[in-house]
Structures are given as structure tokens and as C-alpha cells.
C-alpha positions in Angstrom: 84.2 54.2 164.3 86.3 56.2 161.4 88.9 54.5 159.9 91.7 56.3 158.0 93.2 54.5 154.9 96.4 55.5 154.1 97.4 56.9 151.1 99.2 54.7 148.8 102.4 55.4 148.1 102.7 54.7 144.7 100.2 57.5 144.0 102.0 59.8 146.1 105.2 59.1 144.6 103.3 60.0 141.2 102.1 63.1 143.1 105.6 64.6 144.1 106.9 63.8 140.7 104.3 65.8 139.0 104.9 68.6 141.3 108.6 68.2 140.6 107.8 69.1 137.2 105.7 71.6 137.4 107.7 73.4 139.7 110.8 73.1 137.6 108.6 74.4 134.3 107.6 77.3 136.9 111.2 78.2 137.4 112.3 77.9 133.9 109.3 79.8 132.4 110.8 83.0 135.3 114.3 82.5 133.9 113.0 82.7 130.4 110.8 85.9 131.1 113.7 87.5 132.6 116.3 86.7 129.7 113.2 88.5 127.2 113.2 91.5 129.4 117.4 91.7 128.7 117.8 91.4 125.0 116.8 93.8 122.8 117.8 91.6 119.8 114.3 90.2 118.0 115.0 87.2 117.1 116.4 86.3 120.5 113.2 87.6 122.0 111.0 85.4 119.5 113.2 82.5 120.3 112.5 83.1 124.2 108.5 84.1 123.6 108.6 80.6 121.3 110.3 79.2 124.7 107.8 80.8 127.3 104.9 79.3 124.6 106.4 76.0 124.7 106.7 76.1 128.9 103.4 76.8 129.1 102.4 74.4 127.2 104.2 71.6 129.2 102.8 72.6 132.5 99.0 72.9 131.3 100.0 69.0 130.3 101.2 68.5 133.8 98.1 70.1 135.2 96.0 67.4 133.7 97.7 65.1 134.5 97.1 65.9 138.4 
């Protein structure tokens, strides 16, 4: 006979958070892709490619971390 354990919900809870995050970093990195495609100005574009870099950067750290 199968038994199901259930998940436990401290793990879960770590779960969501993580997914939290990287769905925020997913919407920011957008809204920063979108601002670059605006300006024409370079150092604002740097500053937002520097941004977009830095985004990246925290999600791939997420992505371990699942």
C-alpha cells in the first residue's frame, strides 16, 4: 500500500519565497529593458545595461538556490 508524505511546510514556504523573488527580479529586469529602449542618453542606458547585469545576476543566485 502507497503512502503519501506530505510536503513540509517549512520547505514550501522556502519554495514560494524563492519564487517570490525570482518573479519580482523577472518583472524588474522587463521594466529595466523597456526604460533602455526609451533613452537615448548613454550614460542612462549604461546605467540601465549595469542594472539588467546586476538582475541577472540575482536571479541566477535564486536559481541555485532552488
Amino acid at each position: 500500500m502507497p503512502t503519501y508524505r506530505m510536503p513540509d511546510p517549512a520547505t514550501r514556504r522556502r519554495a514560494a519565497t524563492l519564487a517570490e523573488i525570482a518573479d519580482a527580479l523577472g518583472a524588474a529586469r522587463c521594466s529595466a529593458v523597456l526604460a533602455g529602449l526609451e533613452t537615448r542618453d548613454f550614460l542612462v542606458r549604461e546605467l540601465v545595461l549595469t542594472l539588467i547585469e546586476q538582475i541577472d545576476r540575482a536571479a541566477a543566485t535564486v536559481r541555485r538556490l532552488c
